[in-house]
N, C-alpha and C positions, 0 to 999 in steps of 0.2 A: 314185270319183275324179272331180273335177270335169275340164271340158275345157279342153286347157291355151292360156292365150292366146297371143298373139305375143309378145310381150315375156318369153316364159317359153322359147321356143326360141332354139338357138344365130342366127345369121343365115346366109342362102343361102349368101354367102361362106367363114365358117366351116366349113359344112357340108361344101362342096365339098372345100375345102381339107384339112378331116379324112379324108375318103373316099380322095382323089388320093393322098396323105403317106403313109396308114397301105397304101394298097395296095403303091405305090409302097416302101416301107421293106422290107414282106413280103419283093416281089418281093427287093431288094435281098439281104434276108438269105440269101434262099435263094441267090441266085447266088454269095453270098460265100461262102458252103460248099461250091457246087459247085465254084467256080473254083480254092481254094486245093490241090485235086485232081489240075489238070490239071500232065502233069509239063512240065518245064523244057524237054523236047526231044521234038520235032524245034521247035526256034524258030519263034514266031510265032504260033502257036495260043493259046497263053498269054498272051502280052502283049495278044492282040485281047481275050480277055475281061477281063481285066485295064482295060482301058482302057473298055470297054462300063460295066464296075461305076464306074471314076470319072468318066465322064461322065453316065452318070444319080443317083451321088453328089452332083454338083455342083449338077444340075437337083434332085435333091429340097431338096440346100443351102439354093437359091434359093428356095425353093419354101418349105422352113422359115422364112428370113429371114420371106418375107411373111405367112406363118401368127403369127409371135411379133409384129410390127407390128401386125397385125389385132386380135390377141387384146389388146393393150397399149390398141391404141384405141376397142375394142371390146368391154366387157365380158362375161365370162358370165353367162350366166342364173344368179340364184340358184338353189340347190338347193331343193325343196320343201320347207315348214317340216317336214313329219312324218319327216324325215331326219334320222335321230341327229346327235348335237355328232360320235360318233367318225368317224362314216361319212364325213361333209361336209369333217374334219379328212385323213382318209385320203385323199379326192377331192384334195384340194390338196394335197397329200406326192407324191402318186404323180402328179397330174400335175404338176409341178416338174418332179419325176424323169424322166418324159417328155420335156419340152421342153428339157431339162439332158443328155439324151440326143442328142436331136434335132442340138442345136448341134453339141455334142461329136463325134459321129460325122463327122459331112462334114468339122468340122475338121481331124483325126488324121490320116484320110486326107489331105487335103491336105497338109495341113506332111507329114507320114511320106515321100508321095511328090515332096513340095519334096527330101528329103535323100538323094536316089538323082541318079546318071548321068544316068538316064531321064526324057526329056522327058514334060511331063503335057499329054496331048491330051486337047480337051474335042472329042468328035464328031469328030475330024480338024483339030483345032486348034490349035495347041501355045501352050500358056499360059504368064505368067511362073511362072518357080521359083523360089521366095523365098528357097531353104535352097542346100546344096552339098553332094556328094557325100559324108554322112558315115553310113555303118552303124549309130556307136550313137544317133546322135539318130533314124534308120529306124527302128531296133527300139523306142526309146520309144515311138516314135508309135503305130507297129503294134500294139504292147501294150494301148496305151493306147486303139486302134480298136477292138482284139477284146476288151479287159476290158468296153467300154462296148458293145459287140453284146450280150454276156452280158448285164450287166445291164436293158442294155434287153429283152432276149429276155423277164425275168420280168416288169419291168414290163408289157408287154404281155401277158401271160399273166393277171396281175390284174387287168390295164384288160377285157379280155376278159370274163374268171370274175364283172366287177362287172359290166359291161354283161347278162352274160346271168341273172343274177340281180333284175336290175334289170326287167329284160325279162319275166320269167318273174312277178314279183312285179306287173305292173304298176302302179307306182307313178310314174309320170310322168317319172321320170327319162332312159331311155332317149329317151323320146318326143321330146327338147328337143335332138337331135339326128339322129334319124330323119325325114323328111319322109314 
């Protein structure tokens, strides 16, 4: 395998952003499991974590926003020619599904917790609430936050299984994101 040029890796920017996002997302997941754990009572325990997960919800939001800008004005590197039509075609499916993920999640939450009582603090913040106190448009959203953790769970479990396959195979791929 030849040595890959520049123009064949993601850009720093990218790079960072992949790193920050996907840590960031982890972390996320894992607190969302932990948290929906914690019980109702004695008040306040619960809401604190509760409000920690949409505040760094927000910040990955954000954080997403300029990940899909970046990517929009900044292409990826082609994949290397000796990469299958299926592989290259999977690459693009899944990550769609990624970044269709990505949005989706911080949205739900947001609108979900727009349609409660309860104000939405960003850090100690209380941010507009766009929705109004209504239970079944909460449970849509919530549904529709934890249907899309699922499925993002697999996607990244395949984005993963390619990556280390990819790694393993050295075939340049990995390489154009790793520095």
């Amino acid at each position: 395998m030849s040595k890959l040029q520049i123009s064949d890796r993601y850009t720093w920017v990218a790079v960072i952003l992949h790193w920050v996002i996907a840590l960031g997302v982890l972390g996320q997941i894992a607190l969302g499991w932990w948290m929906i754990e914690i019980p109702k009572s004695p008040p306040g325990l619960r809401a604190y974590w509760f409000n920690i997960h949409k505040s760094l919800g927000i910040t990955l939001g954000l954080l997403i926003i300029v990940r899909v800008i970046w990517a929009l004005t900044y292409r990826a590197p082609p994949l290397p020619d000796h990469i299958p039509a299926w592989q290259k075609l999977a690459s693009k499916v899944s990550h769609f599904g990624l970044y269709a993920c990505m949005i989706l999640m911080p949205l739900s939450g947001y609108l979900g917790s727009s349609f409660t009582k309860f104000p939405i603090k960003y850090w100690g913040y209380t941010l507009p609430n766009w929705g109004w106190d209504s239970p079944v448009y909460k449970e849509f959203c919530s549904n529709v936050h934890q249907t899309t953790v699922m499925v993002f769970m697999v996607l990244i479990a395949i984005h993963i299984a390619a990556a280390i396959k990819h790694m393993i195979a050295r075939d340049g791929v990995i390489q154009r994101m790793w520095r």
